[in-house]
C-alpha angles and dihedrals in degrees: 000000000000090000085059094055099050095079092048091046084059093046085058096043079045101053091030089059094041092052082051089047096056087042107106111269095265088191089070088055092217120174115280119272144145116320104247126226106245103265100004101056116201096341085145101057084056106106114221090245084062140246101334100059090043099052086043096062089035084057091058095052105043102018134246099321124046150135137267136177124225102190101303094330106105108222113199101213114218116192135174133030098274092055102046085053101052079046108049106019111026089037089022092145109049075044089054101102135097122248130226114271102190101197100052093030089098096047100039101028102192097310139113116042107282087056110034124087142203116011092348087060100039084057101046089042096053089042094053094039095056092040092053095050092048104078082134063090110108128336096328137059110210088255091066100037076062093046087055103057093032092061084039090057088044094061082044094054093048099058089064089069099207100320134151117249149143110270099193097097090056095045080052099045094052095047095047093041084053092062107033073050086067096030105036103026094243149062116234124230106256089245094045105131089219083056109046087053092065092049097065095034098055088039091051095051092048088049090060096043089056085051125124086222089056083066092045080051089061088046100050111007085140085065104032100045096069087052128075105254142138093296095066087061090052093053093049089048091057092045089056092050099048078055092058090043091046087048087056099044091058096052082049092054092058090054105038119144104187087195096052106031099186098193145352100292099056085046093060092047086050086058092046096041077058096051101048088046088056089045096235080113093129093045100040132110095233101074126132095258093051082048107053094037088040086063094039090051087054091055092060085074106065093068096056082055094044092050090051086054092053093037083047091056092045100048093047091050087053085057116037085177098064097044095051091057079049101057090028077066096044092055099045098049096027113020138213099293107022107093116228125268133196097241076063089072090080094065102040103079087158107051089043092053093050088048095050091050094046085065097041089056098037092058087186092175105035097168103045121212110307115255130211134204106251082206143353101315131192106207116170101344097313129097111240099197112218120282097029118156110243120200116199111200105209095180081057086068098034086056107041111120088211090074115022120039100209105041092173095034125098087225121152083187081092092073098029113082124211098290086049085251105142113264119207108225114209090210096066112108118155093138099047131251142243124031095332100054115152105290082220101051095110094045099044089048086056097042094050092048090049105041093043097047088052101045089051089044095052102030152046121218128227130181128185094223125070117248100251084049097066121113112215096166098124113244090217127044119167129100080336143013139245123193126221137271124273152150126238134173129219108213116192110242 
């Protein structure tokens, strides 16, 4: 009898140690949250619609800081705009890593600046940060590198006469020319091969990003990885890119003049040739792999731009009110010929308050870049151990009704005060906020105010839909949005 019982008295030790092995570590002291399943975390918290939804309805329930487990990987939560200050800002270098990205781990290992972490990162960031704002930097400020597209986009616009199209490939193609403009020297024709090359493969690798199945990665990478999926495209994709950027560093090192750098790319060459001359060759930042990872990292960037620009339009279609005060403005400060410059912003309340909502109600990156704790870290009362995974939920901050009066309105009320002057809020933060910002803020606000003011100023919109007839649920809602289709038409005023 007692013989018989011995194998199910193992089954229950067995079970009964496996249940304490999947129990959140009490010893790291980390904030309450769901109890997680050994293995698969807290798999069953996950809402079918994704992340967002899930961590929503976890945040009323335990507050604005929690737990969660992605597989065995523990994820600190942070929601709301108080608690992503204290975090980033106020403790915005123990918050200074990097967090793990599972999808893109394998591809980007820790390097280029969006990836990298401690002294590696504080290097690449300041680098890229100084380069950026010098241009300055060969025949063209930044201003006038945006001047340029827009008018090119513009003669684009007009051939189409009127016509309704999808305006999606040309949102992508100025956004992507800004930027090969700083790092290669020079913008592409929209109809270049080599560009056009870049294009898909850059939208193909966002689209799966934004995937639902980019969150299930998160969840069960030990599993995934060892089957074909979407991530093995996305690998071959960037492969293909880092190609394209190796085939243009080369051409630039053929041509390089160390006294007059004309774009990003000299200036990186300039750094290595440096390094090599002080022989720390083998231990410095500015190495090939952080180069080439380091420019694929600032094109990221472009789609999030081009997607304000599509979610803009539509938005605008969807209230012609809205879009008549805009261009009322445009042609009062600015006029009907003089193109539109950036010291115009000042005088522009208005605008500026229908830009920066566009980008409160978008939400197009509702779960911001994963953090991580740089040490053992002590954050409102709990221990965070080194290395844990922080997620900051910007749509937590977009849609607090502490801050903002109309959460599901597309209202610029929320930035205009009571004499319709524009009102900064502190509590706007697409772009991040603390040591790791976005490295493009300056440039994407530049390039949103830019391209916008001249499209309304040089164009009516149509639509062949009435307004109460557009759809603006995004087709697309996981680590990043993506609007829906729709036409649109340019009249000549």
């Amino acid at each position: 009898m007692v013989l018989s019982a011995l194998p199910l008295l193992s089954i229950l030790i067995g079970l009964l140690l496996f249940w304490f092995w999947g129990h959140p570590n009490s010893q790291s002291h980390l904030p309450p949250g769901p109890w997680p399943l050994p293995f698969l975390g807290n798999i069953l918290q996950i809402d079918h619609k994704g992340f967002l939804e899930s961590f929503q309805a976890l945040q009323e329930k335990y507050g604005d800081i929690f737990t969660i487990y992605l597989g065995s990987r523990p994820i600190v939560i942070l929601c709301g705009y108080e608690a992503m200050r204290e975090a980033l800002v106020d403790q915005g270098e123990a918050f200074s890593g990097r967090g793990l990205i599972t999808i893109t781990d394998s591809i980007f290992q820790g390097t280029g600046v969006f990836f990298t972490s401690g002294k590696s990162w504080k290097v690449l960031w300041q680098f890229c940060m100084t380069t950026m704002k010098d241009f300055g930097m060969g025949k063209h400020s930044i201003e006038e590198r945006i001047k340029e597209e827009v008018q090119c986009l513009v003669k684009e616009l007009q051939k189409y006469q009127g016509a309704y199209l999808d305006p999606t490939f040309l949102f992508r193609s100025i956004s992507v020319n800004i930027v090969c403009s700083i790092i290669f020297g020079e913008r592409f024709h929209y109809l270049d091969p080599k560009f056009l090359q870049l294009l898909n493969l850059l939208k193909d690798t966002f689209i799966i990003f934004s995937s639902f199945y980019a969150q299930v990665f998160e969840l069960l990478s030990g599993i995934l990885k060892h089957f074909p999926g979407p991530q093995i495209r996305m690998y071959s994709n960037i492969q293909e890119m880092k190609a394209l950027i190796a085939e243009s560093i080369e051409r630039h090192q053929e041509t390089l003049d160390p006294s007059a750098p004309q774009d990003f790319i000299d200036a990186f060459l300039i750094c290595m040739d440096k390094a090599r001359a002080r022989l720390d060759w083998g231990c410095s930042e500015f190495n090939s792999t952080n180069f080439i990872n380091t420019v694929l990292s600032l094109f990221s960037g472009t789609d999030t731009t081009s997607t304000t620009l599509l979610y803009g339009l539509l938005l605008l279609l969807k209230n012609p009110d809205i879009l008549e005060k805009v261009q009322m403005e445009i042609n009062k400060v600015i006029g009907p010929h003089r193109p539109p410059a950036l010291e115009d912003r000042a005088k522009m309340p208005y605008t500026s308050a229908v830009i920066h909502e566009i980008q409160r109600y978008s939400d197009l990156t509702p779960i911001g870049l994963p953090h991580c704790v740089i040490r053992d870290t002590h954050f409102r009362g709990y221990h965070l151990p080194k290395e844990t995974t922080v997620y900051p939920i910007m749509s937590s901050v977009f849609h607090d009704p502490c801050h903002f009066e109309k959460l599901d309105t597309f209202f610029p009320g929320h930035f205009l005060d009571a004499e319709s002057n524009f009102k900064k809020q502190e509590d706007f933060i697409p772009f991040s906020m603390g040591k790791r910002f976005c490295l493009g803020e300056s440039l994407a606000r530049s390039q949103l105010f830019l391209f916008f003011t001249t499209m309304l100023q040089k164009f009516s919109l149509g639509c062949p839909k009435a307004p109460e007839d557009i759809d603006i649920t995004p087709r697309m809602n996981g680590l990043a949005k993506i609007p829906p289709v729709y036409q649109i038409s340019f009249l000549p005023h």
